[in-house]
N, C-alpha and C positions, 0 to 999 in steps of 0.2 A: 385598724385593730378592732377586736370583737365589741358593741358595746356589753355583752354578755361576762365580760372580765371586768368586775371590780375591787376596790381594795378598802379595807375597813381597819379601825386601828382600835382591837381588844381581843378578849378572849374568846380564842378559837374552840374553849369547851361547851360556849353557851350560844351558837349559833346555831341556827335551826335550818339545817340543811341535809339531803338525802346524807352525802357521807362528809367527814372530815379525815384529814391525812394526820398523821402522826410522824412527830419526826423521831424515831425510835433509832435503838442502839442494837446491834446484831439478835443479841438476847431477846428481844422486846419483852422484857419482864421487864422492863417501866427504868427511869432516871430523873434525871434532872430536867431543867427549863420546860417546852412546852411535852415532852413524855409525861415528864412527871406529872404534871398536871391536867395530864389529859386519864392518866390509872388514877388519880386522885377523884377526880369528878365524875369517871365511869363507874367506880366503886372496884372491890372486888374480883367479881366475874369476870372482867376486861382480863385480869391480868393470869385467872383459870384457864379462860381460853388462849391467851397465849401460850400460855405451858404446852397445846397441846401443836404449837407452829412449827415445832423445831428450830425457832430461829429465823432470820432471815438475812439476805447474802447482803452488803452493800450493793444501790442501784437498784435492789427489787423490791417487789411492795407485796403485801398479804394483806387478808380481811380477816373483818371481825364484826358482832356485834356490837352497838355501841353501850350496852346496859345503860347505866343510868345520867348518860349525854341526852338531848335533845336530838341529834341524831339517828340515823337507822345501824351508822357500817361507824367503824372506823378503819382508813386503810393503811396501815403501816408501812413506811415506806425508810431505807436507811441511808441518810445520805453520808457522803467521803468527808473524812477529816482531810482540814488544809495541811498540805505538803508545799505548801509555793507554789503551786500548779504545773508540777512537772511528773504526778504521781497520774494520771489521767481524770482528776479531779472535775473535770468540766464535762466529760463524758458521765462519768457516773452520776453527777446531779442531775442533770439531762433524763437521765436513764429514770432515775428516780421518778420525775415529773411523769413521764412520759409512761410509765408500768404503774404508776399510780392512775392514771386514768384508765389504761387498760384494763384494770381490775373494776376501775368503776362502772366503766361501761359493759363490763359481765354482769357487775349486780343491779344493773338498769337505772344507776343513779343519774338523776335529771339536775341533782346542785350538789355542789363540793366546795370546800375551803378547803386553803394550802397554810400553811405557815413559813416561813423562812427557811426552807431548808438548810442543815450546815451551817447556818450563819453564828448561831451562841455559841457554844463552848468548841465545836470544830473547827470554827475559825476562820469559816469560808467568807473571803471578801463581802460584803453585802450588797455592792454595786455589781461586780460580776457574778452572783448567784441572780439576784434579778433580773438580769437583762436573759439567764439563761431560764429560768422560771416562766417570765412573757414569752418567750420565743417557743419554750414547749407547750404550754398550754393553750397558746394561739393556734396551735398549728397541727393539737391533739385533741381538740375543742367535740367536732364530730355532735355526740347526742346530746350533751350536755348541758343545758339553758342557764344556768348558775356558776360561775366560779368566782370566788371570793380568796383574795390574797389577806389574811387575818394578819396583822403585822404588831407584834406587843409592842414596838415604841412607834415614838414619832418619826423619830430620823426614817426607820424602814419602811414605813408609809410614806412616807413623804418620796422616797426613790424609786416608789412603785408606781405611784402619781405621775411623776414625770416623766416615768416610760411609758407607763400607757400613754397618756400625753400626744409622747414624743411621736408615738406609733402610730394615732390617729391624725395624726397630721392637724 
């Protein structure tokens, strides 16, 4: 495994890296858990220029500036709410991970932070969004020198620890 993928356990609005991902709702005109607090800390602007996104699909990601983050981008990315995993749930997370870098790697960002996709109020398992988190970012890694798994508790740190871990043998 990369040692370029780390995991850190706080707020992914105060990280000082080229972009951060957002875990946004179709709208991205901002919500709860880490959305909300990512249009809180960027101020205003963040949430103008999404007005002007249309939206975005489940599984895809869009950019933005980051106004008043530490950051340059934010990239919005929407993950699947849990259906029991028979809705193609793991695909779309995947997707997520995976068109979030690809957007990064358009804006020539060299560090990125992820947050937990899906996992708060969607409902997405936290052990199976993980292992699906490492396996796309390892493996969509490319120009990137920076990835940071920002995880707000402990428990989700601590499962992201043990995958990487697990994966460096």
């Amino acid at each position: 495994m990369d040692d370029r993928i780390q995991v850190i356990q706080g707020d992914i609005t105060k990280q000082a890296v080229d972009a951060i991902v957002n875990a946004a709702n179709t709208s991205l005109m901002g919500g709860g858990g880490v959305d909300g607090a990512i249009h809180r800390a960027a101020g205003p602007g963040l949430l103008a220029e999404c007005r002007l996104l249309g939206g975005c699909k489940t599984g895809d990601a869009k950019a933005t500036k980051a106004h008043n983050l530490p950051a340059k981008y934010v990239i919005h990315t929407v993950g699947p709410v849990w259906h029991g995993g028979n809705s193609q749930e793991d695909r779309l997370l995947a997707s997520c991970y995976r068109r979030s870098l690809e957007v990064a790697r358009s804006l020539n960002v060299r560090s990125i932070a992820f947050p937990a996709i899906s996992t708060g109020i969607y409902g997405f398992p936290k052990e199976r969004a993980a292992r699906i988190a490492v396996n796309e970012a390892s493996a969509q890694m490319k120009d990137i020198e920076k990835l940071l798994f920002a995880c707000f508790d402990a428990e989700t740190a601590e499962i992201y620890r043990e995958l990487l871990l697990f994966a460096r043998g």
